[in-house]
C-alpha positions as CSV (number, residue, x, y, z in Angstrom):
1,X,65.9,155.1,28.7
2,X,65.1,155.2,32.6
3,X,66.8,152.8,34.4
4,X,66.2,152.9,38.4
5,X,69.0,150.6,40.7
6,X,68.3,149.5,44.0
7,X,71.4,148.2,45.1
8,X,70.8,145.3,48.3
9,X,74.5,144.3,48.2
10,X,77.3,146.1,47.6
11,X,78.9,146.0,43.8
12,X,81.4,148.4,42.2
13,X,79.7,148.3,38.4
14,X,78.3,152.0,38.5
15,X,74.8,152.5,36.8
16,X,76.1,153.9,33.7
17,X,77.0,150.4,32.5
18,X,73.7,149.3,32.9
19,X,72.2,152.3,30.9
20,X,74.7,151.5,28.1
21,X,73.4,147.7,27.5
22,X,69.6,148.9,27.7
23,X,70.2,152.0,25.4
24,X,71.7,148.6,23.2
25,X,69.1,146.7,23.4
26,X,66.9,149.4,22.4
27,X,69.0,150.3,19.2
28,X,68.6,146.6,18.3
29,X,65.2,146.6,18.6
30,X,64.7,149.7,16.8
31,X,62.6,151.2,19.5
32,X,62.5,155.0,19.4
33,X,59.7,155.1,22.2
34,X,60.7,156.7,25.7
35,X,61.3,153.2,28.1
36,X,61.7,152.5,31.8
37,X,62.6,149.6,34.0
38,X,63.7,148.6,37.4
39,X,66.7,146.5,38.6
40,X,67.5,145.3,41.3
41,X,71.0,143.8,42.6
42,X,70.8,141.3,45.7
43,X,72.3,137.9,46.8
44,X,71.0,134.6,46.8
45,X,69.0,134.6,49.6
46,X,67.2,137.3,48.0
47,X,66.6,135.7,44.9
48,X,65.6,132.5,46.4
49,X,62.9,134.4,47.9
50,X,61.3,136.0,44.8
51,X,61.5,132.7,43.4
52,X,59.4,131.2,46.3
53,X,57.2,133.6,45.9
54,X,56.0,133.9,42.2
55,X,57.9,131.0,40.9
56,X,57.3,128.0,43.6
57,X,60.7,127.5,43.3
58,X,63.2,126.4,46.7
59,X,66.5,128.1,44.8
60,X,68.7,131.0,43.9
61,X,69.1,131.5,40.5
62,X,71.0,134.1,38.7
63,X,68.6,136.5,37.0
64,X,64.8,137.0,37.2
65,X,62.1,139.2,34.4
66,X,58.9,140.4,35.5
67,X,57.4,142.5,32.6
68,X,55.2,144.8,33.1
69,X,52.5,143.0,30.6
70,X,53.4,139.7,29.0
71,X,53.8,141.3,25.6
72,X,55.3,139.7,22.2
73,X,58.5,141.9,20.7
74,X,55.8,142.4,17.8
75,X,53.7,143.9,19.6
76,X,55.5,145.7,22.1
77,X,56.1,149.1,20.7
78,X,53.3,149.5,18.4
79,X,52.3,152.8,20.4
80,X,48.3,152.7,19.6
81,X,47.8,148.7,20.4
82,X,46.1,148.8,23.9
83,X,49.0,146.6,25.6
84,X,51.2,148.9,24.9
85,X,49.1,151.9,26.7
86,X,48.3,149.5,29.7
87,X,52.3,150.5,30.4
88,X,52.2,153.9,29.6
89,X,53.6,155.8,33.3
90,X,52.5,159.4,32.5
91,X,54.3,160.2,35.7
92,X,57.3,160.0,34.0
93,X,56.4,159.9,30.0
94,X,57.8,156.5,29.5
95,X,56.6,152.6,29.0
96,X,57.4,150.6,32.4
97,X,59.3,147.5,30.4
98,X,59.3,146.0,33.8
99,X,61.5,144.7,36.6
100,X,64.7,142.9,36.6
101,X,66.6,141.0,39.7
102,X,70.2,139.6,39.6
103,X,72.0,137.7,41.9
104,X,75.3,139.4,42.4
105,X,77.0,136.2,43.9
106,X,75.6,134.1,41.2
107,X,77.4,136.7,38.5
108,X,80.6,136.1,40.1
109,X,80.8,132.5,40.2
110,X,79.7,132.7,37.0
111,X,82.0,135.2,35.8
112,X,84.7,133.1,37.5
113,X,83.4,129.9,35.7
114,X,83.8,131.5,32.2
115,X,86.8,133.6,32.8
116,X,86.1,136.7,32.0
117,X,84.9,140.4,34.2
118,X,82.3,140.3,36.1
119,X,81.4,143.7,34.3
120,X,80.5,141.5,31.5
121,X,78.8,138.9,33.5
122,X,76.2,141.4,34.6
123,X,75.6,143.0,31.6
124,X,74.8,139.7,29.9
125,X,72.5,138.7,32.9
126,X,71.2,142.3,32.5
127,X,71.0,142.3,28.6
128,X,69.1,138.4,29.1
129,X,66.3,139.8,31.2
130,X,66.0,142.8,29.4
131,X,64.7,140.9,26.2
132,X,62.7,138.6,28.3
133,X,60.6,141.8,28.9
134,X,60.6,142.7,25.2
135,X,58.7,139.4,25.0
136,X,61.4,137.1,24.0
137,X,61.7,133.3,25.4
138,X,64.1,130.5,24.7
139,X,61.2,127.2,25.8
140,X,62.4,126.3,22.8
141,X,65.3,125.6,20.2
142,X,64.3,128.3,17.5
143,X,63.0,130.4,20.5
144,X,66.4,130.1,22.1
145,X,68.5,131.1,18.6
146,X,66.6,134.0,17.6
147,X,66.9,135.3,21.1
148,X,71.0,135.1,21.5
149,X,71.0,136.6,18.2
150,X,69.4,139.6,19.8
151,X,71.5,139.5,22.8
152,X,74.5,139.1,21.1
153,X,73.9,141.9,18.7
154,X,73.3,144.0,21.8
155,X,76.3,143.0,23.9
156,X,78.7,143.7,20.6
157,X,77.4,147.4,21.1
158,X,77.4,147.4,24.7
159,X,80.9,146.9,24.2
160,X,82.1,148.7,21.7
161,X,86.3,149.6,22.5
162,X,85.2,152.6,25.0
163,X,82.9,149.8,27.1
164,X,85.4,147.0,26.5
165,X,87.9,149.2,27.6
166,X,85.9,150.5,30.8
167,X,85.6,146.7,32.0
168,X,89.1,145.7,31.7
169,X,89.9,148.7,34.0
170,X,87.7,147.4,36.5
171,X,88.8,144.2,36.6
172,X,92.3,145.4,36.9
173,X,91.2,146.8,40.1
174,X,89.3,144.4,41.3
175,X,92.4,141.9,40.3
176,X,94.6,144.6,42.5
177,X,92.9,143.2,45.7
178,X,94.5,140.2,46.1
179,X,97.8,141.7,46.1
180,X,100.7,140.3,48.0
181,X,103.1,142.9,48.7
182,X,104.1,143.4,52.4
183,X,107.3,144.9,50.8
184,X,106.6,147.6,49.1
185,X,103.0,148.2,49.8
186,X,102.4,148.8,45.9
187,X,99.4,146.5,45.3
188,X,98.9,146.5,41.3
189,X,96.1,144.2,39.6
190,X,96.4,143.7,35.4
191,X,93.3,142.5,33.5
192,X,94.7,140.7,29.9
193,X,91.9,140.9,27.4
194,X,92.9,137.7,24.4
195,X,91.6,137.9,21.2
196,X,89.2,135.5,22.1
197,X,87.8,137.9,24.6
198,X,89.0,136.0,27.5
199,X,89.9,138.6,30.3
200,X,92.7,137.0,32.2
201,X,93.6,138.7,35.2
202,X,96.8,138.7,37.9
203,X,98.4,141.0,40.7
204,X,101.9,141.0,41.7
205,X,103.3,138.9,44.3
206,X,106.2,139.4,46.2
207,X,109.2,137.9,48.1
208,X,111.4,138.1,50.5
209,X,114.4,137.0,48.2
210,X,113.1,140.3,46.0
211,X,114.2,139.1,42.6
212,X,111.3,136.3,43.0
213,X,108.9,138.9,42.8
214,X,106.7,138.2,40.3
215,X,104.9,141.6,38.7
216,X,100.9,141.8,37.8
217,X,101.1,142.1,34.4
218,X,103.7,138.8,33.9
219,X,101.3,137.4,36.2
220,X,98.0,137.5,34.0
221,X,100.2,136.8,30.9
222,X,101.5,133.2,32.2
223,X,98.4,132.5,33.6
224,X,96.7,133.1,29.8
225,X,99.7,131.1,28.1
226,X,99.6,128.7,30.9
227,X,96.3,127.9,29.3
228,X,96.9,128.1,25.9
229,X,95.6,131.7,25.1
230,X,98.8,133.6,23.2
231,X,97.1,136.2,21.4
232,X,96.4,139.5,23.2
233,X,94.6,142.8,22.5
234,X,95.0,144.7,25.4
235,X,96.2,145.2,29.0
236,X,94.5,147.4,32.0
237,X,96.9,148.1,34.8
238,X,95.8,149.2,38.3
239,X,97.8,150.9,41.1
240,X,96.1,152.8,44.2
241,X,98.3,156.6,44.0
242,X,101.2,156.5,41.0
243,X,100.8,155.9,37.6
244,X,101.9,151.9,37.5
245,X,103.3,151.6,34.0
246,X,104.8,148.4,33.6
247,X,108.6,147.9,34.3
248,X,111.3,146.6,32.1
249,X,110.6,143.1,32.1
250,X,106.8,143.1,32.1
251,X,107.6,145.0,28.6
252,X,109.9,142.4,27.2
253,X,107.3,139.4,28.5
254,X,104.4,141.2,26.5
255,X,106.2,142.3,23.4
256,X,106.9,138.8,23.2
257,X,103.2,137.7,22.3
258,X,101.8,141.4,21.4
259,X,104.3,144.0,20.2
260,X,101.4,146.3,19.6
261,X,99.3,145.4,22.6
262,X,97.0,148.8,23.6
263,X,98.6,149.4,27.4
264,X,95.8,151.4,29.7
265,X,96.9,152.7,33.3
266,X,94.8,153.3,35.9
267,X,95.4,154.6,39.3
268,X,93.7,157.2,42.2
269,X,90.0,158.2,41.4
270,X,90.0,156.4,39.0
271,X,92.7,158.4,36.8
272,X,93.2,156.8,33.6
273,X,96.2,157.0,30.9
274,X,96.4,155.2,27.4
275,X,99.3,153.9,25.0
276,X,100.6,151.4,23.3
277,X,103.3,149.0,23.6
278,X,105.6,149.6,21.1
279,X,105.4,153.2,21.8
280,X,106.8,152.1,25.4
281,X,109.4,149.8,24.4
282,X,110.4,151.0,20.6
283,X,112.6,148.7,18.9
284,X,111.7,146.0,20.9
285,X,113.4,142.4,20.5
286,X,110.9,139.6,19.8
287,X,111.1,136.7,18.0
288,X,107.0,137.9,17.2
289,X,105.4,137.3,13.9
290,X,102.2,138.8,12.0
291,X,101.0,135.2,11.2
292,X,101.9,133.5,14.3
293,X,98.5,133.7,16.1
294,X,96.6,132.8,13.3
C-alpha cells in the first residue's frame, strides 16, 4: 500500500497509523493487488471548500471520498475488467484507490463527543472513506450494515494490542498538556483505556497546600468512575524527561478497580517502558474481585 499525506494543519498522528488501517482494510477485503491513495488533513475551512466545489454544499463536514473511478467492491480488483486498468498508475505499479480529505478539527470534536483518542477518531474517518473508494455506500439501511461490518472488521485489526497500545500513549501525551503544575514543573498526562474501549484521560493538578495535589493517573480513574466505567485494561502515562511511574497512591487507587491493569510509561522521544500492576505493587490490598465487573 502507498499512502501519500499532505498535512494543511498541524496533527501529531504520524503516517504509519494511517498505513496500518489501509494495510487493514486491504486484508479485509482480500486484495493482494499493489494500491495507492491520497490523504489529505485540513480544517474546516478547507473542507467547506471542497464541498462547494464538487458537492454544492455551504459546510464543513468531517471526511470527504473521491475515487479514482466509481467502482463496485465486486468489481474493483478483478485485475483484467477495464475499470480496474482505467486506475492502473504505471509510474508507480499500483491502482490510484483515490483521494481522501478529513477535517482535523471536526475529528476532535468528535473524538471529544465520544470520549475516546483522537488516534482512533481519524482512523475511523480514515478507515470510512477508505471503503467508500472500494465502492461501498450506506444510502441505505442494508447498504449502511454491510459497510460497518467491513469497517469494523478493519478497525479490530487496525488495533490489534501493539496499535491500541500506540494510541493510548498518545493520548497520554496529548492529556499531559493541560497540566497544572507551577510547583514542580512535572507536567504528566494518563490515558485510562475501560473495557469498553472508552479512553479516559487526566493530568495532574497541583496546589499550593501540596497534599491537594491530585496526580494524572487518580485523575483519569475518577473521572471514568465518576461516570460509571469501573472496569479497566490499561493505563499510558506520559512525563516530558523521567520515567513517571506512578506513585504510591495512584497504585493503591488502581489496584482497587484493576489489580492486573497493563501499566505503559512514556517519557523523552518518545521513550517507552511496559509492566504491569501487580508486578509494581505485589501483594496489594484490595477489596477487588474476579466477578465484580461482570
Amino acid at each position: 500500500m502507498i499512502l501519500e499525506v499532505d498535512r494543511q494543519v498541524n496533527l501529531d498522528i504520524p503516517d504509519d497509523a494511517f498505513l496500518r488501517a489501509a494495510k487493514a482494510c486491504k486484508r479485509v477485503m482480500n486484495i493482494q493487488s499493489p494500491c495507492s491513495l491520497s490523504l489529505t488533513l485540513t480544517d474546516d475551512e478547507g473542507i467547506r471548500r471542497i464541498n462547494q466545489m464538487w458537492r454544492n454544499l455551504d459546510n464543513a463536514t468531517d471526511v470527504l471520498s473521491f475515487p479514482g473511478l466509481p467502482l463496485t467492491p465486486e468489481s474493483l480488483f478483478d485485475e483484467q475488467t477495464p475499470e480496474a486498468q482505467k486506475i492502473w498508475d504505471s509510474e508507480i505499479g499500483a491502482f490510484f484507490l483515490g483521494d481522501i480529505i478529513i477535517s482535523v478539527p471536526r475529528a476532535i470534536i468528535q473524538a471529544h463527543q465520544y470520549q475516546h483518542a483522537l488516534l482512533r477518531e481519524m482512523t475511523y474517518l480514515f478507515v470510512h472513506g477508505l471503503f467508500h473508494l472500494f465502492g461501498y455506500d450506506h444510502i441505505n439501511k442494508e447498504d449502511q450494515t454491510i459497510m460497518r461490518k467491513q469497517e469494523e472488521q478493519a478497525l479490530q485489526m487496525a488495533f490489534e494490542k501493539d496499535a491500541i497500545e500506540e494510541e493510548l500513549l498518545e493520548a497520554a501525551r496529548s492529556a499531559r498538556d493541560f497540566a497544572y503544575s507551577p510547583y514542580s514543573n512535572y507536567k504528566v498526562g494518563a490515558a485510562l483505556l475501560c473495557e469498553d474501549g472508552t479512553v479516559y484521560t487526566g493530568c495532574n493538578v497541583e496546589n499550593a497546600a501540596f497534599g491537594l495535589t491530585n496526580c494524572a493517573e487518580r485523575t483519569a480513574v475518577f473521572k471514568a468512575v465518576s461516570e460509571g466505567n469501573k472496569a479497566f485494561k490499561a493505563i499510558a502515562i506520559a512525563a516530558d524527561q523521567t520515567a513517571p511511574w506512578p506513585c504510591g497512591a495512584c497504585r493503591q487507587v488502581l489496584v482497587e478497580f484493576a489489580p492486573k491493569l497493563r501499566v505503559l510509561v512514556t517519557w523523552g522521544d518518545h521513550q517507552v517502558e511496559k509492566t504491569t500492576l501487580d508486578e509494581l505493587l505485589p501483594h496489594g490490598f484490595s477489596g477487588f474481585k474476579e466477578d465484580q465487573h461482570d
